[in-house]
C-alpha positions, -999 to +999 in steps of 0.1 A: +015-366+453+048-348+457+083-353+440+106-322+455+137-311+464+142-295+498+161-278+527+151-274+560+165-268+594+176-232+589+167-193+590+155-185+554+146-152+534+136-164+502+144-185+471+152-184+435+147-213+407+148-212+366+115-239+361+115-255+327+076-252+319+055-279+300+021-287+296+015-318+317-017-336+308-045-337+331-066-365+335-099-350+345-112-314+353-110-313+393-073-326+391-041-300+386-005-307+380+021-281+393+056-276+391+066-243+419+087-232+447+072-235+489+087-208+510+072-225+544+071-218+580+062-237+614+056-270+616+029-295+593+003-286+623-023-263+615-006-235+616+019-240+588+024-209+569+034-216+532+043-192+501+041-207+467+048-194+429+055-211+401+031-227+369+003-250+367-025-265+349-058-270+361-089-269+338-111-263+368-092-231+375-086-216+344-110-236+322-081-251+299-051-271+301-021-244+293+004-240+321-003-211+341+017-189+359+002-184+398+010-179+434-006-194+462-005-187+503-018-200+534-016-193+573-036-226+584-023-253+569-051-249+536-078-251+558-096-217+554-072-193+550-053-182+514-061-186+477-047-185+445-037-153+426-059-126+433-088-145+441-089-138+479-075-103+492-034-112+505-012-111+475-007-076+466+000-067+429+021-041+419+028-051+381+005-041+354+026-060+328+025-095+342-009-111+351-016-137+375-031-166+364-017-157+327-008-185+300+028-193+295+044-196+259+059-210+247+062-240+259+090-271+264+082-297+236+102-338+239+133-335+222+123-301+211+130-265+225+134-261+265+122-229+279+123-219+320+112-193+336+132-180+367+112-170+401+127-152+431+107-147+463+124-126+491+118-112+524+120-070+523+143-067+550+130-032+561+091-039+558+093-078+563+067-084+538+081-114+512+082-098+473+076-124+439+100-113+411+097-127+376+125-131+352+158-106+354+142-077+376+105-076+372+087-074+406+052-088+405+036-081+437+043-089+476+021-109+503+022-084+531+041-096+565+012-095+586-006-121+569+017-146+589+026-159+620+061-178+615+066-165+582+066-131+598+099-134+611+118-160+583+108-194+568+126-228+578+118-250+547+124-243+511+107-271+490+111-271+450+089-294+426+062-308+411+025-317+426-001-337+412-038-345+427-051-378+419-088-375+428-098-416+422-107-425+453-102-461+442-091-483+414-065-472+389-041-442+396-046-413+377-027-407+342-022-368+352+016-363+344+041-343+360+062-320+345+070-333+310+049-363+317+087-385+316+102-398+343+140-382+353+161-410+342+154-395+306+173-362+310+176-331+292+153-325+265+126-352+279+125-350+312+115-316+332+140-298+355+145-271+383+182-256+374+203-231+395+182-235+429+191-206+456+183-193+490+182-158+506+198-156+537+200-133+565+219-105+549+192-109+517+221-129+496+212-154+472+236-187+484+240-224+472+223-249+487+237-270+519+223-302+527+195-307+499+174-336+498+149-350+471+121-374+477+092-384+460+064-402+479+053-423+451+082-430+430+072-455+404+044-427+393+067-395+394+099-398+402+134-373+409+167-371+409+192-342+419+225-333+408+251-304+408+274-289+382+292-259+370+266-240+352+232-254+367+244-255+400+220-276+421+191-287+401+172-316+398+152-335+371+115-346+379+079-365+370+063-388+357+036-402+337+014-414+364-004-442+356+019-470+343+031-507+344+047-501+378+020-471+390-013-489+390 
């Protein structure tokens, strides 16, 4: 279950995004909750190419429940190709000083301190593979052109936001929260946000959004809402409890 923010219908080379990081609860060990940025080409066939980075928590990955920072990539639609981290040969590492899969501190706390980290993934325009950066400069690693078919060339979706998977196959929805575990209408301090939200394009500059759209496919569980201003540009707020009065 999604609640993102999106652009899609032209050439793209990358994206940047400052993620406020929490530590969701999750309800058992085979579900994770996410918060990340999908650098995606082709269509939703199976052949969709997607690069993802960001933080999550899944106990069945990492054994615990702190908010991890990880990448992701597939060439099939997540049917047999891709992995996270390091786990499968693709993501190349070039950073000693950052590990994938490490736990994030500190923290966001409810009307306690904020903290973000800032991504950037961008297409090398003289090799074409696509680089991860962490923070103000630090490169992390690339995933080497030729593990792609569309994203090869350029991506034409950028997604930003937060994942859950509820695993119940029937009766109540699952309580694993997204994001702070509040739902967007609660703002700053409560709710989890994306801030300053960029794409690459074609001459590898970082631009404003045009035409962004958020959606979230079950609302009254997780929930977002997007907004623009002078010193967050676009950004958005997002999640959700889960299980609730109107989430059931």
């Amino acid at each position: 279950q999604h609640a993102v923010g999106y652009v899609a219908g032209d050439e793209y080379y990358g994206a940047r995004a400052s993620i406020n990081v929490w530590a969701p609860k999750v309800s058992t060990p085979t579900e994770f909750s996410l918060s990340q940025i999908w650098v995606i080409g082709g269509t939703f066939g199976n052949d969709l190419n997607t690069i993802e980075a960001g933080w999550q928590v899944s106990p069945q990955l990492y054994g615990d429940n702190s908010p991890r920072f990880f990448t992701y990539w597939t060439t099939d639609a997540y049917q047999t190709t891709g992995c996270y981290n390091l786990l499968c040969s693709g993501f190349v590492q070039t950073n000693s000083r950052i590990a994938m899969g490490a736990a994030i501190s500190p923290t966001s706390g409810y009307k306690g301190g904020q903290f973000d980290i800032s991504l950037l993934i961008w297409k090398d325009p003289n090799h074409g593979n696509w680089w991860l950066e962490f923070g103000s400069g630090e490169l992390v690693g690339y995933w080497p052109s030729f593990l792609f078919s569309h994203l090869a060339s350029h991506a034409s979706m950028v997604q930003f936001g937060g994942e859950v998977v509820d695993t119940r196959a029937e009766g109540s929805h699952t309580a694993t929260q997204m994001g702070s575990g509040h739902f967007p209408g609660e703002g700053f301090g409560r709710s989890s946000y994306f801030r300053n939200l960029e794409v690459v394009d074609w001459d590898n500059s970082l631009i404003p959004l045009t035409t962004f759209h958020v959606t979230a496919d079950h609302p009254n569980c997780y929930d977002i809402q997007g907004g623009v201003n002078a010193v967050w540009g676009n950004y958005f707020y997002y999640g959700g409890p889960g299980r609730n009065v109107r989430c059931t």
